[in-house]
Biopython code that builds the backbone (N, CA, C, O; Angstrom):
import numpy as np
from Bio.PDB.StructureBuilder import StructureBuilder

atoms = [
    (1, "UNK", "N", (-26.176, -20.167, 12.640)),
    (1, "UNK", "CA", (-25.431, -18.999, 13.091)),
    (1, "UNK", "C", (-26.051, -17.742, 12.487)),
    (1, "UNK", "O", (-26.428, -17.806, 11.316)),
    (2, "UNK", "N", (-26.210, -16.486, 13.240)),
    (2, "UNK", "CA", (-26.778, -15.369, 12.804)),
    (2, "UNK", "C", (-26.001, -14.839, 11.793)),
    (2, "UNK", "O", (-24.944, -15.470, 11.789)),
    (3, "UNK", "N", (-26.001, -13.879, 10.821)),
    (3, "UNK", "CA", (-25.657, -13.456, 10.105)),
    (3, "UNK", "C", (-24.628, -12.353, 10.458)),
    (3, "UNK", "O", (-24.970, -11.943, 11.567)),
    (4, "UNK", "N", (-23.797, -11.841, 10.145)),
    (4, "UNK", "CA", (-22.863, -10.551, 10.448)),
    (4, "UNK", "C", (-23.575, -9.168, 9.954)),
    (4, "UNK", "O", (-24.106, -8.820, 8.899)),
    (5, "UNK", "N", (-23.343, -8.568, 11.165)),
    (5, "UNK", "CA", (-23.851, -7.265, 10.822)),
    (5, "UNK", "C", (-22.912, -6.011, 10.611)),
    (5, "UNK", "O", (-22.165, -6.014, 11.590)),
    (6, "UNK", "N", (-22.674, -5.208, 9.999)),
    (6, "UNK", "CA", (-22.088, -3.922, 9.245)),
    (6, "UNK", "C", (-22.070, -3.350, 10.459)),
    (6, "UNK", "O", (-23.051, -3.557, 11.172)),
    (7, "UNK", "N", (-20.739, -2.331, 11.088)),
    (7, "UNK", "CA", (-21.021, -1.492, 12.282)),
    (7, "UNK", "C", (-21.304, 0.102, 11.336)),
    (7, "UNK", "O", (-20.643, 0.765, 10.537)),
    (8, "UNK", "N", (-22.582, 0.200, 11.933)),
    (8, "UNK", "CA", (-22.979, 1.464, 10.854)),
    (8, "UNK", "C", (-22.601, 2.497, 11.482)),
    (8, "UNK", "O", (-23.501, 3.260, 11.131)),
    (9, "UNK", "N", (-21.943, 3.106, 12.154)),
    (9, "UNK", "CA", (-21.175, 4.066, 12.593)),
    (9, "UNK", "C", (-20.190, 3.923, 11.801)),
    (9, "UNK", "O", (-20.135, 4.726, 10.869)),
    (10, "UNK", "N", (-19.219, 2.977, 11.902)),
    (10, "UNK", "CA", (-18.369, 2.769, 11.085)),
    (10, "UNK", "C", (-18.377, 3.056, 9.144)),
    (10, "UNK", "O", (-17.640, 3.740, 8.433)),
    (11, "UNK", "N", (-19.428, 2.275, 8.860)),
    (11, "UNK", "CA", (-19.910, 2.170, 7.590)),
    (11, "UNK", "C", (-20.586, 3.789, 7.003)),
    (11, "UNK", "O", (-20.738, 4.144, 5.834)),
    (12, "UNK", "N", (-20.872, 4.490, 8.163)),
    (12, "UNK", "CA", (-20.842, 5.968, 7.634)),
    (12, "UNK", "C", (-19.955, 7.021, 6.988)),
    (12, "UNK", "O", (-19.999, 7.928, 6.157)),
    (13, "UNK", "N", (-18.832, 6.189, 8.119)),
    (13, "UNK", "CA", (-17.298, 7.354, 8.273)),
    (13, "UNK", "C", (-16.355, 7.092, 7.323)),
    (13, "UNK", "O", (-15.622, 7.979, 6.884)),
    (14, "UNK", "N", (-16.288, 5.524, 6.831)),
    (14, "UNK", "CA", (-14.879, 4.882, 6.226)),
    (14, "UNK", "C", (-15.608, 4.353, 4.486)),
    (14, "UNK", "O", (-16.647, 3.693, 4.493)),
    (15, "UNK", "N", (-15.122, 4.625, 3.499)),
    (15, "UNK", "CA", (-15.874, 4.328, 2.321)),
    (15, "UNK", "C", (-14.660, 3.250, 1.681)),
    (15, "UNK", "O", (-13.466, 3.495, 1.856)),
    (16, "UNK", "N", (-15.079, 2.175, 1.010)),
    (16, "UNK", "CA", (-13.823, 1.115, 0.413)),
    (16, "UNK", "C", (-13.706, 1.889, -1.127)),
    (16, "UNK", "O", (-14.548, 2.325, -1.912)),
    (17, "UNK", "N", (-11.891, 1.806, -1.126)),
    (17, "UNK", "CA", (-11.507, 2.116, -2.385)),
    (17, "UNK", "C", (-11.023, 0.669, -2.913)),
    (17, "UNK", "O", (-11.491, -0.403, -2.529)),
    (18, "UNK", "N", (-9.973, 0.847, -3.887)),
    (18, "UNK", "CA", (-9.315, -0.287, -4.589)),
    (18, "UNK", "C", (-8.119, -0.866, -3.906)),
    (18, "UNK", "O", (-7.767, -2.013, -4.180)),
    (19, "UNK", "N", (-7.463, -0.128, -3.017)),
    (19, "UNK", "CA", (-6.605, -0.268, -2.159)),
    (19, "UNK", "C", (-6.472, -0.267, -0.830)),
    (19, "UNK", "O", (-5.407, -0.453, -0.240)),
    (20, "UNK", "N", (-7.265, -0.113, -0.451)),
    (20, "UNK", "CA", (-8.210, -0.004, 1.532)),
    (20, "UNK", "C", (-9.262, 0.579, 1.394)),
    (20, "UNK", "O", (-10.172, 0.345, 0.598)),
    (21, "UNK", "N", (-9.138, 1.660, 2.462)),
    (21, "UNK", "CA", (-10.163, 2.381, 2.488)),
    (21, "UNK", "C", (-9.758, 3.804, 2.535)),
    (21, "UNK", "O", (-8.602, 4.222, 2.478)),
    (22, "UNK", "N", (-11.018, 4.614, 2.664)),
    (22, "UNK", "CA", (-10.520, 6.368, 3.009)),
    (22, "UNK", "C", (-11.550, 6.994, 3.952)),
    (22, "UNK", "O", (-12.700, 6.653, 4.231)),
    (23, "UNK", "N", (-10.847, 7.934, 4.324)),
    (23, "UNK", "CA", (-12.088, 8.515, 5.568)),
    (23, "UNK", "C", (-11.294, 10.064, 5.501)),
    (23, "UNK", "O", (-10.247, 10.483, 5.007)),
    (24, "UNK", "N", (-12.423, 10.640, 6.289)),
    (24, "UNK", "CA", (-12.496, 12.043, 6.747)),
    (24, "UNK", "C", (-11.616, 12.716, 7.412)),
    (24, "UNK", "O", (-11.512, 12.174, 8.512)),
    (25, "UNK", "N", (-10.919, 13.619, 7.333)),
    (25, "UNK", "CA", (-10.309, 14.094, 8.546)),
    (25, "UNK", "C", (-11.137, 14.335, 9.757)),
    (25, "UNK", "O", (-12.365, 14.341, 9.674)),
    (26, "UNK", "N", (-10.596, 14.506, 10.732)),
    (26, "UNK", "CA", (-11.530, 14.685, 12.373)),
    (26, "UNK", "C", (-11.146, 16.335, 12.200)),
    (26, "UNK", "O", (-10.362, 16.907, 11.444)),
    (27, "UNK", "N", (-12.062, 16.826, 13.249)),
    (27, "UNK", "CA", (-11.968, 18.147, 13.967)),
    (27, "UNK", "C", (-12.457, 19.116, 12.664)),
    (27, "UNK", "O", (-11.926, 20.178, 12.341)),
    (28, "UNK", "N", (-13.617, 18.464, 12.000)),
    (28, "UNK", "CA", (-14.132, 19.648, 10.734)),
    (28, "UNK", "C", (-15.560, 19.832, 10.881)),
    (28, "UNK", "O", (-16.221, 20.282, 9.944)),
    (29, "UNK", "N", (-16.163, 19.468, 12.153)),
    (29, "UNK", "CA", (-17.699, 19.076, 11.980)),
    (29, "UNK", "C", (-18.439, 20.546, 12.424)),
    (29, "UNK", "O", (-19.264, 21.018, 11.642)),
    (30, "UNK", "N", (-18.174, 21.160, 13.512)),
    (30, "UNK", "CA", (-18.417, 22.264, 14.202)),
    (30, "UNK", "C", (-17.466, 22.846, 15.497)),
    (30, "UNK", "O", (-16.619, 22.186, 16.099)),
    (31, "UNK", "N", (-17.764, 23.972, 15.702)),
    (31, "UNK", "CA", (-17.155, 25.266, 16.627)),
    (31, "UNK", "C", (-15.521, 25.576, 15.452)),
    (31, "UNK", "O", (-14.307, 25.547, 15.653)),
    (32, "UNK", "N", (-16.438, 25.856, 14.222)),
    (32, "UNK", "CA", (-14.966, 26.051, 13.569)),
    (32, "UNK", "C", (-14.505, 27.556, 13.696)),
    (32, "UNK", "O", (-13.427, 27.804, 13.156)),
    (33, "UNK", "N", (-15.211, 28.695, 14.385)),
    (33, "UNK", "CA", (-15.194, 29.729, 13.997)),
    (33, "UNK", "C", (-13.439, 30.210, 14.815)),
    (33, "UNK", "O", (-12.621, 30.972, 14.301)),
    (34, "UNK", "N", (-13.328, 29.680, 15.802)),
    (34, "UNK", "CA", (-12.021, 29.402, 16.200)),
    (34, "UNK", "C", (-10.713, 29.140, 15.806)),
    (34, "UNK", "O", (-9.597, 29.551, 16.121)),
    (35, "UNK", "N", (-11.153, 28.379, 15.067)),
    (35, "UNK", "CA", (-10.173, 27.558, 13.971)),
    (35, "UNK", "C", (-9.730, 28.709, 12.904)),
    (35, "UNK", "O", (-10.678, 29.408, 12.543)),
    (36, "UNK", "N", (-8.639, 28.992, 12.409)),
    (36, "UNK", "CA", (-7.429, 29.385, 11.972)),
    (36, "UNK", "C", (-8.258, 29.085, 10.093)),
    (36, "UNK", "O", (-9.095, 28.249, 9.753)),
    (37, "UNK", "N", (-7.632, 30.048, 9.362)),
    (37, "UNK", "CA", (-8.344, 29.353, 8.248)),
    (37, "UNK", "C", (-7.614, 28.666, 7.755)),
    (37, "UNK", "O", (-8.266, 27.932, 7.013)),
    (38, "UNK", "N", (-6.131, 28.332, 7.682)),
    (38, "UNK", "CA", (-4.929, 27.633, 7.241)),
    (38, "UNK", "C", (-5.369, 26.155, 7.579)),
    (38, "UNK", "O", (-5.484, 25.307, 6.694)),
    (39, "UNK", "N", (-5.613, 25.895, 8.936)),
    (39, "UNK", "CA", (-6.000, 24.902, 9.525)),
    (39, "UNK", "C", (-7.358, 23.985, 9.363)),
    (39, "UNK", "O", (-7.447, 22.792, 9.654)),
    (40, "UNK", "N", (-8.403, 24.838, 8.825)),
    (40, "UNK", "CA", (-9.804, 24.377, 8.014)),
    (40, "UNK", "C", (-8.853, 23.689, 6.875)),
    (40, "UNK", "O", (-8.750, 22.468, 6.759)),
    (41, "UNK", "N", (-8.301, 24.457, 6.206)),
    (41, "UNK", "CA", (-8.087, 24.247, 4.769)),
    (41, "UNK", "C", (-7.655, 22.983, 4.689)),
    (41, "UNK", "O", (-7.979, 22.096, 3.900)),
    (42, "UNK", "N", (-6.424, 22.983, 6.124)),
    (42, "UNK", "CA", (-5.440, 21.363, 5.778)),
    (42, "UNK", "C", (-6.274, 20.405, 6.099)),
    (42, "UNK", "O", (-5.887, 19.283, 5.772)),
    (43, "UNK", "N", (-7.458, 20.476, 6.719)),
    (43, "UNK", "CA", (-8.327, 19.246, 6.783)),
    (43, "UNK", "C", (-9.263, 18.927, 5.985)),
    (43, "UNK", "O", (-9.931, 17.901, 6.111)),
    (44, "UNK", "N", (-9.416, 19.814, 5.037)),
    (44, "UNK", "CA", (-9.915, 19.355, 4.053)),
    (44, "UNK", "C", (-9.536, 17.939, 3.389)),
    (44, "UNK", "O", (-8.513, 17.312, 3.663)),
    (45, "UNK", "N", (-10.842, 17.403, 2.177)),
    (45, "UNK", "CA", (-10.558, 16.190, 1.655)),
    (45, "UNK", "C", (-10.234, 15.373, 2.457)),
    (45, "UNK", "O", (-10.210, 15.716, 3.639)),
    (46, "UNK", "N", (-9.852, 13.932, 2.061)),
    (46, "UNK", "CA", (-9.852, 12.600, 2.542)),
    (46, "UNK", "C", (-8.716, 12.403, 2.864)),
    (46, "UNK", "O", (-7.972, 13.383, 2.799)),
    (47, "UNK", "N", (-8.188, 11.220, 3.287)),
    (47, "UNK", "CA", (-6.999, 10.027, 3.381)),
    (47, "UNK", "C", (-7.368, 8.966, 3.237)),
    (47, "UNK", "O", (-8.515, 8.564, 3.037)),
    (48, "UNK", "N", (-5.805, 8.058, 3.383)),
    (48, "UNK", "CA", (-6.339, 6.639, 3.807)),
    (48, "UNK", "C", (-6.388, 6.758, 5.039)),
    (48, "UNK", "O", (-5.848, 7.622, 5.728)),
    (49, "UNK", "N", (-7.417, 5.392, 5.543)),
    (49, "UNK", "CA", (-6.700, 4.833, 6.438)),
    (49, "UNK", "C", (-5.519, 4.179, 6.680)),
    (49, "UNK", "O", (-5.197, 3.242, 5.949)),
    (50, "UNK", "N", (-4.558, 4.658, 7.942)),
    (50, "UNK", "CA", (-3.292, 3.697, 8.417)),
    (50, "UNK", "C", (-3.516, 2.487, 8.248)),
    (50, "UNK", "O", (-4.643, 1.994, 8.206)),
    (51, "UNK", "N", (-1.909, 1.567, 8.075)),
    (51, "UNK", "CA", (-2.172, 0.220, 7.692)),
    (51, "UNK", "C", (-2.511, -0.649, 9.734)),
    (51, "UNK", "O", (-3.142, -1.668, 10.014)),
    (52, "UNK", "N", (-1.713, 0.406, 10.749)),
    (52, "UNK", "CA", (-2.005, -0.065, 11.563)),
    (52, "UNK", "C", (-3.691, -0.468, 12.132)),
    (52, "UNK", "O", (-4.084, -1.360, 12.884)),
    (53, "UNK", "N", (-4.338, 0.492, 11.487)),
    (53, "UNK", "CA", (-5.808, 0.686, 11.761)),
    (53, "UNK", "C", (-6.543, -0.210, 11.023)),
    (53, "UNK", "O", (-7.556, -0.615, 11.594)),
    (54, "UNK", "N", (-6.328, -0.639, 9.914)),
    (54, "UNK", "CA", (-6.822, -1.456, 9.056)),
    (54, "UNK", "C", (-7.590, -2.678, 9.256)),
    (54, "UNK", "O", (-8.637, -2.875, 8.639)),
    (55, "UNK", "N", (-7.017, -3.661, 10.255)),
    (55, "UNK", "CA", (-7.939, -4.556, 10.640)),
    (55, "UNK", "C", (-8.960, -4.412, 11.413)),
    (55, "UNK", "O", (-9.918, -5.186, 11.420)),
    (56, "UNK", "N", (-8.826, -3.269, 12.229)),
    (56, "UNK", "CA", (-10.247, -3.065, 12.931)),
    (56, "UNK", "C", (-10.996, -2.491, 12.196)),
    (56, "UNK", "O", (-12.177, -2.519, 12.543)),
    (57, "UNK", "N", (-10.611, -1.652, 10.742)),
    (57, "UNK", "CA", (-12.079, -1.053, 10.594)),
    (57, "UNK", "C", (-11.926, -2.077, 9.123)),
    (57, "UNK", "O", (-12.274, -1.404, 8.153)),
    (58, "UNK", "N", (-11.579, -3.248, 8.788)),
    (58, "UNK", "CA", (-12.509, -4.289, 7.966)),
    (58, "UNK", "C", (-13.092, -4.957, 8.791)),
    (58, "UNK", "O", (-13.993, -5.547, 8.194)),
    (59, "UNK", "N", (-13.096, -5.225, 9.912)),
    (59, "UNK", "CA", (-13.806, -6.347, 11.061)),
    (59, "UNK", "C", (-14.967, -5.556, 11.197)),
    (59, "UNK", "O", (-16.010, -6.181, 11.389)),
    (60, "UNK", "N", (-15.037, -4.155, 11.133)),
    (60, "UNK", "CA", (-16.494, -4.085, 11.466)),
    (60, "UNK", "C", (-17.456, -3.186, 10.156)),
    (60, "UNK", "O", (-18.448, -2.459, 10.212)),
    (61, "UNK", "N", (-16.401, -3.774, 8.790)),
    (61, "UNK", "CA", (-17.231, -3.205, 7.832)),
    (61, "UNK", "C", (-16.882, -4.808, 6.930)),
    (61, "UNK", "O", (-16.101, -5.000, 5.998)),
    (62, "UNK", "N", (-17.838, -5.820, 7.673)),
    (62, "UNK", "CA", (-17.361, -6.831, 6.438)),
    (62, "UNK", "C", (-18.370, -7.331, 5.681)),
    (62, "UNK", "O", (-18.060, -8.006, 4.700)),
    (63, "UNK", "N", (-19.555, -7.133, 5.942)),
    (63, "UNK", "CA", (-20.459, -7.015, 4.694)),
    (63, "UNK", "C", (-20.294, -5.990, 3.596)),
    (63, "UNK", "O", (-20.683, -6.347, 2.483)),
    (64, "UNK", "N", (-19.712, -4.606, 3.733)),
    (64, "UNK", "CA", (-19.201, -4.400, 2.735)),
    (64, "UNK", "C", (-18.452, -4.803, 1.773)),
    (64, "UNK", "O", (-18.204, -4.055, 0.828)),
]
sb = StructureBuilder()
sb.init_structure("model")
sb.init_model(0)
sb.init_chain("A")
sb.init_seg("    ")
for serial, (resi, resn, name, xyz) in enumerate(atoms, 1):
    if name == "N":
        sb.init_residue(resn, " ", resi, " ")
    sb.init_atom(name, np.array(xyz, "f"), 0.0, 1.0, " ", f" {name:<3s}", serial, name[0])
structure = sb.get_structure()
């Protein structure tokens, strides 16, 4: 049987802590000049991931 491979899209976005994982907020990458500065600000820093979300993004980060 082939080996399992890491979905590296995935493995870019989502980093493992001690308790799941954490990822990025969305909507911070570009055309921010639009954007409100209140609204930059609250997307700043991380989260977790939801517990609903959870099994799909260990299924495709399980060599991590």
């Amino acid at each position: 049987m082939s080996k399992l491979k890491t979905h590296s899209g995935a493995a870019k976005r989502f980093k493992k802590t001690a308790s799941g994982f954490k990822r990025k907020s969305a909507y911070k990458s570009h055309i921010l000049t639009k954007m409100t500065t209140k609204r930059k600000r609250q997307l700043r820093g991380t989260s977790a991931v939801h517990p609903a979300d959870l099994p799909a993004v260990k299924r495709m980060l399980r060599k991590i």
